[in-house]
N, CA, C, O and CB atoms as a CASP TS submission, in Angstrom:
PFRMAT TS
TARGET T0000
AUTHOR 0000-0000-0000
METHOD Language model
MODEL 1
PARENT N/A
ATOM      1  N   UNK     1      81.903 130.467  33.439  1.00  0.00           N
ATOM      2  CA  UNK     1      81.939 129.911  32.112  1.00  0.00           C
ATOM      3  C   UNK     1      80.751 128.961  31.910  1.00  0.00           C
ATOM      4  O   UNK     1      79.971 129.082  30.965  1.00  0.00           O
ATOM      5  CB  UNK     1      83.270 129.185  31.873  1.00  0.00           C
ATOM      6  N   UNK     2      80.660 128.032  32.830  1.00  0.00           N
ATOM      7  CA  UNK     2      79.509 127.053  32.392  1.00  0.00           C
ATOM      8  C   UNK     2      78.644 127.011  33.933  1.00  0.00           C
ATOM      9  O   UNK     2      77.885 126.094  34.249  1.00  0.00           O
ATOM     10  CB  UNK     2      80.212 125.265  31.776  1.00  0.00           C
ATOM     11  N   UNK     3      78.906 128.044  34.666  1.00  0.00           N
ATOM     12  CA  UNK     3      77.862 127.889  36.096  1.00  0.00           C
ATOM     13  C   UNK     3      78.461 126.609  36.753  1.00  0.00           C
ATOM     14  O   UNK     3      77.747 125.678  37.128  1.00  0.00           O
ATOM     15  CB  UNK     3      75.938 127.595  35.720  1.00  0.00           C
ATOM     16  N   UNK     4      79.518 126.620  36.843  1.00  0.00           N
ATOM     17  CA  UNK     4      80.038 125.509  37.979  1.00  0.00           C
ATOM     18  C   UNK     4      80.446 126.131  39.296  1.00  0.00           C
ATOM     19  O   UNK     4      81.637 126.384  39.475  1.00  0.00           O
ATOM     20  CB  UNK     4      81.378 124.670  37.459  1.00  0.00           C
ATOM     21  N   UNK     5      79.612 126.379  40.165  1.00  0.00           N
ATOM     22  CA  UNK     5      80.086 126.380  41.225  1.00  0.00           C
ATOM     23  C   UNK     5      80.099 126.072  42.359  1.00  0.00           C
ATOM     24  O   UNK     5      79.225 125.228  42.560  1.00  0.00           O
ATOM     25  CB  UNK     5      80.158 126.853  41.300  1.00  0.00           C
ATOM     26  N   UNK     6      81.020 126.487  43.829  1.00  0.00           N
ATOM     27  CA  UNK     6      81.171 125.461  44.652  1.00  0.00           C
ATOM     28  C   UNK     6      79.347 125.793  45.515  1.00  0.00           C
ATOM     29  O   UNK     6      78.869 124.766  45.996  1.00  0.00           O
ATOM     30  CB  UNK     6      82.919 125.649  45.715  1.00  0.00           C
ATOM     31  N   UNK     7      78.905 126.441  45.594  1.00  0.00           N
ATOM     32  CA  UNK     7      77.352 126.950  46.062  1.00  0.00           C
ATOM     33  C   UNK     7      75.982 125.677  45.202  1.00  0.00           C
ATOM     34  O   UNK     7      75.069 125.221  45.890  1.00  0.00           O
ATOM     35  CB  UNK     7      77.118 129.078  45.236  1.00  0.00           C
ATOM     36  N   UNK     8      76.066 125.474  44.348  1.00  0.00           N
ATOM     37  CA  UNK     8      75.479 124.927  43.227  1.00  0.00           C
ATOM     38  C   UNK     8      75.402 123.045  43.684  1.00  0.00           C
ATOM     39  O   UNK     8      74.703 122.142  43.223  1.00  0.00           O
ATOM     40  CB  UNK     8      76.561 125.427  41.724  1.00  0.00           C
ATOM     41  N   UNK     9      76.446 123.053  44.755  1.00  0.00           N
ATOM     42  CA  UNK     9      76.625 121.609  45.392  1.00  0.00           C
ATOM     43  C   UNK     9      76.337 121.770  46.963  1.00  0.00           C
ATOM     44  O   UNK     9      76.695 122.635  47.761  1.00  0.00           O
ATOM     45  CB  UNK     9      78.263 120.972  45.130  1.00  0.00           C
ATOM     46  N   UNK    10      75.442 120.444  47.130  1.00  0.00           N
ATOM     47  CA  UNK    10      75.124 120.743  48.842  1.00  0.00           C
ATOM     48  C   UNK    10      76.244 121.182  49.928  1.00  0.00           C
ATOM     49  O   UNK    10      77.394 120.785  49.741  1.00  0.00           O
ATOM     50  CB  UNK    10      74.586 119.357  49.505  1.00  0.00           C
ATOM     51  N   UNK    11      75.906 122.111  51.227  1.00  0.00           N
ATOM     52  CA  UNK    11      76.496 122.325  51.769  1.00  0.00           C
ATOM     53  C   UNK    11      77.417 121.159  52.499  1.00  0.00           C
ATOM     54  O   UNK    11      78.546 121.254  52.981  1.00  0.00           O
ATOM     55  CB  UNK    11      75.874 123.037  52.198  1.00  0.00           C
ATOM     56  N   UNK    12      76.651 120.184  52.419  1.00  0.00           N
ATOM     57  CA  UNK    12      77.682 118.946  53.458  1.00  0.00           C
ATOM     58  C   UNK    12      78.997 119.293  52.626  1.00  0.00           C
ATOM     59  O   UNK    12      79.024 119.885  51.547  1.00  0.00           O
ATOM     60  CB  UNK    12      77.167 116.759  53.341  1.00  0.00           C
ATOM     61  N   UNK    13      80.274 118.715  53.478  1.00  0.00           N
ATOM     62  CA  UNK    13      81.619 118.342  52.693  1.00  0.00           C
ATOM     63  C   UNK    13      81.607 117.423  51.958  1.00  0.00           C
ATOM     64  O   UNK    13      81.286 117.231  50.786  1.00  0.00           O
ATOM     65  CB  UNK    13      82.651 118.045  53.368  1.00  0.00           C
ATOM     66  N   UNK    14      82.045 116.780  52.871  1.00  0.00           N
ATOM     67  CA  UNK    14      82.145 114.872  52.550  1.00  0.00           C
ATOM     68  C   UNK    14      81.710 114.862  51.389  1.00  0.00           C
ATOM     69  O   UNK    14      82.505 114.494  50.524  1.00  0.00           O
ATOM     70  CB  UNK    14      81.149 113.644  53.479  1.00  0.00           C
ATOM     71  N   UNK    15      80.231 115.279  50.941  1.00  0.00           N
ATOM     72  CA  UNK    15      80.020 114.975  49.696  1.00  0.00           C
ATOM     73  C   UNK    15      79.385 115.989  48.693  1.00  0.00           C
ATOM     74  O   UNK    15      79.035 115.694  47.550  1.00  0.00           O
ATOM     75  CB  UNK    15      79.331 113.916  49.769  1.00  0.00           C
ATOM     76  N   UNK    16      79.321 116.740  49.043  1.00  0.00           N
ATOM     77  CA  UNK    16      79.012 118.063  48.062  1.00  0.00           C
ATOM     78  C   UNK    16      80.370 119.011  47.940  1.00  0.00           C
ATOM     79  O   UNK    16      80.452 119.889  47.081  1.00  0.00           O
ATOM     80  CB  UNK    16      77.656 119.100  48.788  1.00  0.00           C
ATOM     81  N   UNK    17      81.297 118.768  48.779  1.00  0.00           N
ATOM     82  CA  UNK    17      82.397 119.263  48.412  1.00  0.00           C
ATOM     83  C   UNK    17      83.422 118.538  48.080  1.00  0.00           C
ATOM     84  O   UNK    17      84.481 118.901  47.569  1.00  0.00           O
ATOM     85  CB  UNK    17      82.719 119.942  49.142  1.00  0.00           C
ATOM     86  N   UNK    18      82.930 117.078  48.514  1.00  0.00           N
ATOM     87  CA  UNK    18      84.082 116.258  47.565  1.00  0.00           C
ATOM     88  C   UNK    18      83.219 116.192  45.617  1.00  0.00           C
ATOM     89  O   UNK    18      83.592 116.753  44.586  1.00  0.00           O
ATOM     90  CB  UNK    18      84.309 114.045  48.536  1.00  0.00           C
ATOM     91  N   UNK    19      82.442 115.587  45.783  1.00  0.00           N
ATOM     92  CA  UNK    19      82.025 115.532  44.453  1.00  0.00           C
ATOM     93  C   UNK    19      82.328 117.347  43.605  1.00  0.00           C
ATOM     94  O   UNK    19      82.536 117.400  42.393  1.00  0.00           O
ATOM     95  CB  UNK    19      80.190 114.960  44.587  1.00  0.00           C
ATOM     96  N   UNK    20      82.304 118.344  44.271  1.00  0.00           N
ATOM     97  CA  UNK    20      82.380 119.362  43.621  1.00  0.00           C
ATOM     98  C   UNK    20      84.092 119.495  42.700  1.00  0.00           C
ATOM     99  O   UNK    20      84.481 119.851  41.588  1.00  0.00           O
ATOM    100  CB  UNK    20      81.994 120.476  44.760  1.00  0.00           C
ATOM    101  N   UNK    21      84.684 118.971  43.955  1.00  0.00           N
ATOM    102  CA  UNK    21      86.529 119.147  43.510  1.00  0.00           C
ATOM    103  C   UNK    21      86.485 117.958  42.497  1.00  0.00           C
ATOM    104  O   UNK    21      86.750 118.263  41.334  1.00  0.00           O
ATOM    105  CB  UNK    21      88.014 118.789  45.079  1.00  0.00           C
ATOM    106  N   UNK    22      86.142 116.430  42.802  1.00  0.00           N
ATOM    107  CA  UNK    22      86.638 115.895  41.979  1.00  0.00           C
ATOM    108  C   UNK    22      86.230 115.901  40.567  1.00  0.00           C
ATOM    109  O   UNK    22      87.025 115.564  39.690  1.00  0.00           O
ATOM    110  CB  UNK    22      86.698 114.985  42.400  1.00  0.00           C
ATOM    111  N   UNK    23      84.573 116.407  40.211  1.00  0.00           N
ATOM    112  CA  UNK    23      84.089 116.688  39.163  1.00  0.00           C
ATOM    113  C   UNK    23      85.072 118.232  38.409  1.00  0.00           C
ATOM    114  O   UNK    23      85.219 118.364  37.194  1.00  0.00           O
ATOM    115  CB  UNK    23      82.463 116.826  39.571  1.00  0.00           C
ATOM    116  N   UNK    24      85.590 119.168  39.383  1.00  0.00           N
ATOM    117  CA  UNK    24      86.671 120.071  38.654  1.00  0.00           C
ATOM    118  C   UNK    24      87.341 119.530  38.231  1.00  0.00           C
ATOM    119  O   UNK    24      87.223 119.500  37.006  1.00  0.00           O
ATOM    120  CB  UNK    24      87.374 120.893  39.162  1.00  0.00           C
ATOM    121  N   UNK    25      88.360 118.820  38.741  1.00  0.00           N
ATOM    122  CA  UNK    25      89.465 118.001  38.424  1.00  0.00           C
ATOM    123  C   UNK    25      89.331 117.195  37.213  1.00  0.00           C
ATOM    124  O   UNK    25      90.214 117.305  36.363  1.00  0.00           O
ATOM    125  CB  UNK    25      89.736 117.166  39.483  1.00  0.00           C
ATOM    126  N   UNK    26      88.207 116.283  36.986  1.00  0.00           N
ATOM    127  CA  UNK    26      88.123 115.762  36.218  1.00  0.00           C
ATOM    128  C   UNK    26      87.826 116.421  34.599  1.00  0.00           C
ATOM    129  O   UNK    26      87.819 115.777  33.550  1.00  0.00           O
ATOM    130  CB  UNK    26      87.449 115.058  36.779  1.00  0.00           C
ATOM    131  N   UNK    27      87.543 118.200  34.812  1.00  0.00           N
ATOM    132  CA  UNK    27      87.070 118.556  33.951  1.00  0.00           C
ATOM    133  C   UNK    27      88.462 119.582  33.355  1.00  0.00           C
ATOM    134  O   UNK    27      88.605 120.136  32.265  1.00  0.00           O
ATOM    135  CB  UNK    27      85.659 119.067  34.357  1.00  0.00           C
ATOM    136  N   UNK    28      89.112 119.555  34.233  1.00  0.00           N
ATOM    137  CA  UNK    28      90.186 120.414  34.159  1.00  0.00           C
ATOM    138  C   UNK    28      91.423 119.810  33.749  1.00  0.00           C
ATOM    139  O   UNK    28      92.467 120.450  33.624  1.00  0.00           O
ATOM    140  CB  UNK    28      90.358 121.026  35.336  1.00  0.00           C
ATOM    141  N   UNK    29      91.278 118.257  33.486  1.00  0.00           N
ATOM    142  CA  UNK    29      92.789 117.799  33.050  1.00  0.00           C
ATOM    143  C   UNK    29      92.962 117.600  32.033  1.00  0.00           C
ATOM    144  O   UNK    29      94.126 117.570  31.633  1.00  0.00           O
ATOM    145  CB  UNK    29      93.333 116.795  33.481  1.00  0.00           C
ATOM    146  N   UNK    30      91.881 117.372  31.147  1.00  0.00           N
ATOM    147  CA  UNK    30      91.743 117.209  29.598  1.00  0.00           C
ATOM    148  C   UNK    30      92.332 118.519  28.778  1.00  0.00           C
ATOM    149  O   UNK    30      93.120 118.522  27.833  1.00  0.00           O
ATOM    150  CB  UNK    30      90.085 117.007  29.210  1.00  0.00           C
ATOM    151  N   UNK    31      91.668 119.678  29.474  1.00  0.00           N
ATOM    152  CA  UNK    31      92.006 121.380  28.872  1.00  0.00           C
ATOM    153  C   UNK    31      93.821 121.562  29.231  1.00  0.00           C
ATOM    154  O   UNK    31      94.675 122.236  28.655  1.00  0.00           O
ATOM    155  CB  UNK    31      90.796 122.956  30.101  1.00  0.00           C
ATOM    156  N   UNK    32      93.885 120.898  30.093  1.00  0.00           N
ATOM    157  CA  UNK    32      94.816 121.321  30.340  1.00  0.00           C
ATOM    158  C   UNK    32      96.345 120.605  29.354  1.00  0.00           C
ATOM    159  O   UNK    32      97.348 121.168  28.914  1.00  0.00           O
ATOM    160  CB  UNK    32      94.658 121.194  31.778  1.00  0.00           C
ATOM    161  N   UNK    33      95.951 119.352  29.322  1.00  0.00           N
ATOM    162  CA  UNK    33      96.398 118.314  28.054  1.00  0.00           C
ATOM    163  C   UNK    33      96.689 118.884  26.758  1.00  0.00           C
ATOM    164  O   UNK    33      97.704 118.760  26.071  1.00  0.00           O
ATOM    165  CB  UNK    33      95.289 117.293  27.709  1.00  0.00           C
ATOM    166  N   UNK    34      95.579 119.559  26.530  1.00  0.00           N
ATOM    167  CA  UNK    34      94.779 120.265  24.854  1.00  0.00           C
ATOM    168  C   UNK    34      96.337 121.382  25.015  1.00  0.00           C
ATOM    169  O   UNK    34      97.395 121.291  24.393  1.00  0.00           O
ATOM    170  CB  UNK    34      92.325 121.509  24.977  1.00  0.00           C
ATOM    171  N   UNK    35      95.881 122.499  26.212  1.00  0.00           N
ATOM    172  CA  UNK    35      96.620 123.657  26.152  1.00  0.00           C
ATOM    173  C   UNK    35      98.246 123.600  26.349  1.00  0.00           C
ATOM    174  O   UNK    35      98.930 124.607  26.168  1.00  0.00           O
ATOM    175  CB  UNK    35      96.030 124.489  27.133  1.00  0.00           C
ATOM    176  N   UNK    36      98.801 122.357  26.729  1.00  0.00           N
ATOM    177  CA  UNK    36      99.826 122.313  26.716  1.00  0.00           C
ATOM    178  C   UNK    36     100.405 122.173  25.243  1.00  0.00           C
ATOM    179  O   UNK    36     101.167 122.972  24.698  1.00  0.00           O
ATOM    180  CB  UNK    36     100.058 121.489  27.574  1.00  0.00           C
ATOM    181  N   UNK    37     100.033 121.319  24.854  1.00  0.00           N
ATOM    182  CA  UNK    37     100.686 120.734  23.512  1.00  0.00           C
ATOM    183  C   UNK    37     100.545 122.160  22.637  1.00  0.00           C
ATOM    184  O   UNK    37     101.458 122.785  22.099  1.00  0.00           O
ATOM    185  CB  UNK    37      99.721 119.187  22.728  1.00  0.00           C
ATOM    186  N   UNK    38      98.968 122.511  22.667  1.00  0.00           N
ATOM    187  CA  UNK    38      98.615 123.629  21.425  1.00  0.00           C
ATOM    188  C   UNK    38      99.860 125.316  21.934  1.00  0.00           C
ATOM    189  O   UNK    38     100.081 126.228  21.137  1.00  0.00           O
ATOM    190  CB  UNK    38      96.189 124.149  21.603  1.00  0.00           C
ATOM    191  N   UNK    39     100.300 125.272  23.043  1.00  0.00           N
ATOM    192  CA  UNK    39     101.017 126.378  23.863  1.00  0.00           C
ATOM    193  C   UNK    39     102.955 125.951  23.345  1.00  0.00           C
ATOM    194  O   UNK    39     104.019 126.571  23.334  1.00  0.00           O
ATOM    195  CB  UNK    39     100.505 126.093  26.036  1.00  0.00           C
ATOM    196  N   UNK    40     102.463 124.491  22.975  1.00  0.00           N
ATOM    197  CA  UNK    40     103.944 123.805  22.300  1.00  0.00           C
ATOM    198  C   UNK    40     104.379 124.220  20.910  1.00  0.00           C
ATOM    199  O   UNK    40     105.437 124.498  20.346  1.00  0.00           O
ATOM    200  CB  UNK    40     103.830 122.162  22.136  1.00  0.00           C
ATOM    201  N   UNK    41     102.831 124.121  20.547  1.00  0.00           N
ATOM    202  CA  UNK    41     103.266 124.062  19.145  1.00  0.00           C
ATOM    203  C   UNK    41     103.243 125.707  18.381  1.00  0.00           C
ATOM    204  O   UNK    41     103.524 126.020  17.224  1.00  0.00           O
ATOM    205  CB  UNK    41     102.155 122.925  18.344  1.00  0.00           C
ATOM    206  N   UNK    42     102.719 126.700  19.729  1.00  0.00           N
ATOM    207  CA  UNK    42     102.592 127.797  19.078  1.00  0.00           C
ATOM    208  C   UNK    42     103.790 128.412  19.133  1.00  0.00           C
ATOM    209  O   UNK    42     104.160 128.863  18.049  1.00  0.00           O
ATOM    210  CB  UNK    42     101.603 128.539  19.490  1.00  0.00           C
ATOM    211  N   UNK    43     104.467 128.563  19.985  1.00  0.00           N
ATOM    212  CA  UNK    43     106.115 128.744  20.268  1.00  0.00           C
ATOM    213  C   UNK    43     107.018 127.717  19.737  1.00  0.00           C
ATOM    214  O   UNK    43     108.175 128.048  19.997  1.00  0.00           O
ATOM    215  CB  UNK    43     106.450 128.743  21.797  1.00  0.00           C
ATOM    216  N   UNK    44     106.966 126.672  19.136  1.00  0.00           N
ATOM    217  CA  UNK    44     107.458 125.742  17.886  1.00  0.00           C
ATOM    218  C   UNK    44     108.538 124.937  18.974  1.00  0.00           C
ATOM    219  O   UNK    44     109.744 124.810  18.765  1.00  0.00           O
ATOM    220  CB  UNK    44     108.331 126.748  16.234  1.00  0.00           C
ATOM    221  N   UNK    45     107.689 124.349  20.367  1.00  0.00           N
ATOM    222  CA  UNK    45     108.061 123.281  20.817  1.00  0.00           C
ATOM    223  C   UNK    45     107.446 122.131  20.896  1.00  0.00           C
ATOM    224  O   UNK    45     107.416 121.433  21.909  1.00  0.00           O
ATOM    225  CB  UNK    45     108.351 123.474  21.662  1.00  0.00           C
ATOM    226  N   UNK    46     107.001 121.911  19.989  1.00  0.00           N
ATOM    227  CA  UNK    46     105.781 120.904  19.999  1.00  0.00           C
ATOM    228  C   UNK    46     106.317 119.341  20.148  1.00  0.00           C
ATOM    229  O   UNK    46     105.863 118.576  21.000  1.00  0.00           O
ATOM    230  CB  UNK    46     104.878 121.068  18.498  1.00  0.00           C
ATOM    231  N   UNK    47     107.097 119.066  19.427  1.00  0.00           N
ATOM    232  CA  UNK    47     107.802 117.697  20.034  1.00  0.00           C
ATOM    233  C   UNK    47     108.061 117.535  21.501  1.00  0.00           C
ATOM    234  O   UNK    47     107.705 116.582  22.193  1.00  0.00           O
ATOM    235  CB  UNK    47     109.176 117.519  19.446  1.00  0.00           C
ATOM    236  N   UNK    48     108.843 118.775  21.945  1.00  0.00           N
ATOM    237  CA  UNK    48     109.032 118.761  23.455  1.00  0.00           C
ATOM    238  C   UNK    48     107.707 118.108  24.530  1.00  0.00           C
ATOM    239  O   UNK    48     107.808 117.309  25.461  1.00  0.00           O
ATOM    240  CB  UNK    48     109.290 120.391  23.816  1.00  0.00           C
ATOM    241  N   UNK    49     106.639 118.713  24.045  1.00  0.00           N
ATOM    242  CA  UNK    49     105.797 119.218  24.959  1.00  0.00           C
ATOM    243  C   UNK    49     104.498 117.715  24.600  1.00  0.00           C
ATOM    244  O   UNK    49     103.670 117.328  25.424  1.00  0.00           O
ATOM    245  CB  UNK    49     105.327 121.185  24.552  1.00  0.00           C
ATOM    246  N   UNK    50     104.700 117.090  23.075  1.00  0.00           N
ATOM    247  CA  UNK    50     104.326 115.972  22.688  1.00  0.00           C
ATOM    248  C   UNK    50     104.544 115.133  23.609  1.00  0.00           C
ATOM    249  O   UNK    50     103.747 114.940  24.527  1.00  0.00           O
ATOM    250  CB  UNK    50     104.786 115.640  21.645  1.00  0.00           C
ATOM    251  N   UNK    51     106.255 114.199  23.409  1.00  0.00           N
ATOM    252  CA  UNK    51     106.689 113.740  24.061  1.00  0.00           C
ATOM    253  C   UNK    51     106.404 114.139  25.782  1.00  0.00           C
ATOM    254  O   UNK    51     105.918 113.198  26.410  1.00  0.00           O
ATOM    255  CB  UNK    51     107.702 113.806  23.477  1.00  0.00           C
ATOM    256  N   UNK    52     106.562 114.950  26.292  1.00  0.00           N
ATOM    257  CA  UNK    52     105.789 114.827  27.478  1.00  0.00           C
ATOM    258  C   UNK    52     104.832 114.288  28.023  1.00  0.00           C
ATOM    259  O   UNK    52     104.758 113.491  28.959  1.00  0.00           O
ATOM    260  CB  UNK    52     105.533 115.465  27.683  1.00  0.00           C
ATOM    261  N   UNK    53     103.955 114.856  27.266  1.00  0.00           N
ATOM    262  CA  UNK    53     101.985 114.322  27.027  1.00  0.00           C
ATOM    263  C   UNK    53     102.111 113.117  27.151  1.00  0.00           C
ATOM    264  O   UNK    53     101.600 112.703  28.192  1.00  0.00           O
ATOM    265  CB  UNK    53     101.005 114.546  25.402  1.00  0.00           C
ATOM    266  N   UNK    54     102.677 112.198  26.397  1.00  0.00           N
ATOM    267  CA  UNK    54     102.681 110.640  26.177  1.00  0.00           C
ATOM    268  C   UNK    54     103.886 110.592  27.622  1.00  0.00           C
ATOM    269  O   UNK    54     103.775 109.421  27.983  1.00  0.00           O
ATOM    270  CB  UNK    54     103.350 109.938  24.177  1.00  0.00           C
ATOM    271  N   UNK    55     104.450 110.955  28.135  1.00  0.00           N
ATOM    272  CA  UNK    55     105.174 110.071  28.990  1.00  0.00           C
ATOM    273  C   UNK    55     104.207 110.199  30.463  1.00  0.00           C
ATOM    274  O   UNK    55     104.014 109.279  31.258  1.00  0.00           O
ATOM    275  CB  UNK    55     106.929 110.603  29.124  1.00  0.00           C
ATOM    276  N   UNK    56     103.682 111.594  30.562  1.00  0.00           N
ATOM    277  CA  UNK    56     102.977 111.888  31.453  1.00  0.00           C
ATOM    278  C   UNK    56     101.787 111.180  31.893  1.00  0.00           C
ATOM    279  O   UNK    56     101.352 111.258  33.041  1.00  0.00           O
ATOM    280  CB  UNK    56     102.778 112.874  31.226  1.00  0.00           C
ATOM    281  N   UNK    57     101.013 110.147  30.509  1.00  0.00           N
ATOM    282  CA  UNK    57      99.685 110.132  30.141  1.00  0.00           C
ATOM    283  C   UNK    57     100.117 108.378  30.586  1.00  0.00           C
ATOM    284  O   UNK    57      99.280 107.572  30.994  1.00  0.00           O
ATOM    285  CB  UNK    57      99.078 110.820  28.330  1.00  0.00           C
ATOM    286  N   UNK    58     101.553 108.077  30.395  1.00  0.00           N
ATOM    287  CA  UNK    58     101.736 106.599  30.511  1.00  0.00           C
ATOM    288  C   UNK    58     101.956 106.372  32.248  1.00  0.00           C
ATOM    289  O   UNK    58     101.604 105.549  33.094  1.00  0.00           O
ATOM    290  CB  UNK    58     103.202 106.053  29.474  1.00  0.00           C
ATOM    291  N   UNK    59     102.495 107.223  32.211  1.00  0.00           N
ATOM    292  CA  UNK    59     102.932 107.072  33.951  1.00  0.00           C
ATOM    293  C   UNK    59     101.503 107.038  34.981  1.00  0.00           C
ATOM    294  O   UNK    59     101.443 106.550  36.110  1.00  0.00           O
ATOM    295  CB  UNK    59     104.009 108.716  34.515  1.00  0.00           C
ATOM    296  N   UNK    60     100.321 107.762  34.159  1.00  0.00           N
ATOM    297  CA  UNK    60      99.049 107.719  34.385  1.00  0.00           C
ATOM    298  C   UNK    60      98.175 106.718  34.625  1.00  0.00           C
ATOM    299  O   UNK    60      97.210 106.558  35.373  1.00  0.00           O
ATOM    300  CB  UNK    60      98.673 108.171  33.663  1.00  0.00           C
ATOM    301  N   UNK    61      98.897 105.917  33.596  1.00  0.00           N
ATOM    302  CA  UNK    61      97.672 104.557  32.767  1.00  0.00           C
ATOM    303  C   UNK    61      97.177 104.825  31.905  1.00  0.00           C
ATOM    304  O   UNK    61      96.568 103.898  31.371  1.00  0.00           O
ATOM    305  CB  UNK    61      96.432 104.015  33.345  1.00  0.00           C
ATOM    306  N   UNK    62      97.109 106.050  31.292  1.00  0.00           N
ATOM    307  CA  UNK    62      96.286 106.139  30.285  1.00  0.00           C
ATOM    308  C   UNK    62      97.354 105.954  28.934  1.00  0.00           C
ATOM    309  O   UNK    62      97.496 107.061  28.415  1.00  0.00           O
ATOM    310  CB  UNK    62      95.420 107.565  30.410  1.00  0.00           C
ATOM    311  N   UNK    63      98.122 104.926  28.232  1.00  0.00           N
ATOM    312  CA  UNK    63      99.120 105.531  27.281  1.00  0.00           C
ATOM    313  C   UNK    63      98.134 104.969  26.295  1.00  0.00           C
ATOM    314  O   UNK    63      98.256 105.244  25.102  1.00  0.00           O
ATOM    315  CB  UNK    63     100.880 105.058  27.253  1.00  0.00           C
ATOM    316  N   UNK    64      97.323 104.324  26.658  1.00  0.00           N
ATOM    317  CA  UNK    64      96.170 103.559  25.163  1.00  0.00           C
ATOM    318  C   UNK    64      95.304 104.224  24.766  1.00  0.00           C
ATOM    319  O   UNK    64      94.423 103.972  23.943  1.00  0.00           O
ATOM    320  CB  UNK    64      95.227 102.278  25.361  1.00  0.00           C
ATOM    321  N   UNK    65      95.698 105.846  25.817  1.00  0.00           N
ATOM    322  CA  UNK    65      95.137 107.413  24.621  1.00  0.00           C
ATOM    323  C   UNK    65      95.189 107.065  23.567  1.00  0.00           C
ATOM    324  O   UNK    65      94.382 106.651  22.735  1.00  0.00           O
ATOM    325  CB  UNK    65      95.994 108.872  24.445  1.00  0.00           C
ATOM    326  N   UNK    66      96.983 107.386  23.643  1.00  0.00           N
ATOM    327  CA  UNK    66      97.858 107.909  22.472  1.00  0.00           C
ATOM    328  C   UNK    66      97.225 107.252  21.314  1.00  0.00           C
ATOM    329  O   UNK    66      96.631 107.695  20.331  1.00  0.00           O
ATOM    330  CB  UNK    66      99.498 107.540  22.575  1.00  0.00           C
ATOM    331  N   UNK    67      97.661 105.532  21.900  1.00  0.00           N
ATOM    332  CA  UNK    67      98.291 104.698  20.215  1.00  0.00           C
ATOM    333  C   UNK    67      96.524 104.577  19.874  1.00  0.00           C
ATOM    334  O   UNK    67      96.131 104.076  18.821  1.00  0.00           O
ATOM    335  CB  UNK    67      99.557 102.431  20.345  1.00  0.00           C
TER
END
């Protein structure tokens, strides 16, 4: 999709394969945020799956997304 891959980062671990995972991770939790709710609201559970988001996002630290 955007040429991310694990080759593209130096062979060391420690740090071409840590920076590789945590830069996924970091890129992968936002989409995944987006696709839940929008996967809520297309099957007309969207409160359900709302309310989640925000309890999930607080238990995080992040609830000063939301408000």
């Amino acid at each position: 999709m955007i040429g991310l891959t694990r080759l593209n980062f130096s062979s060391e671990f420690l740090w071409g394969g840590l920076s590789y995972y945590v830069l996924r991770i970091l890129m992968i939790f936002p989409v995944y945020q987006v696709l839940l709710v929008a996967y809520g609201w297309l099957f007309g559970q969207f409160t359900f799956f709302w309310e989640f988001e925000k309890n999930m996002l607080s238990r995080l630290g992040l609830a000063k997304i939301i408000k």
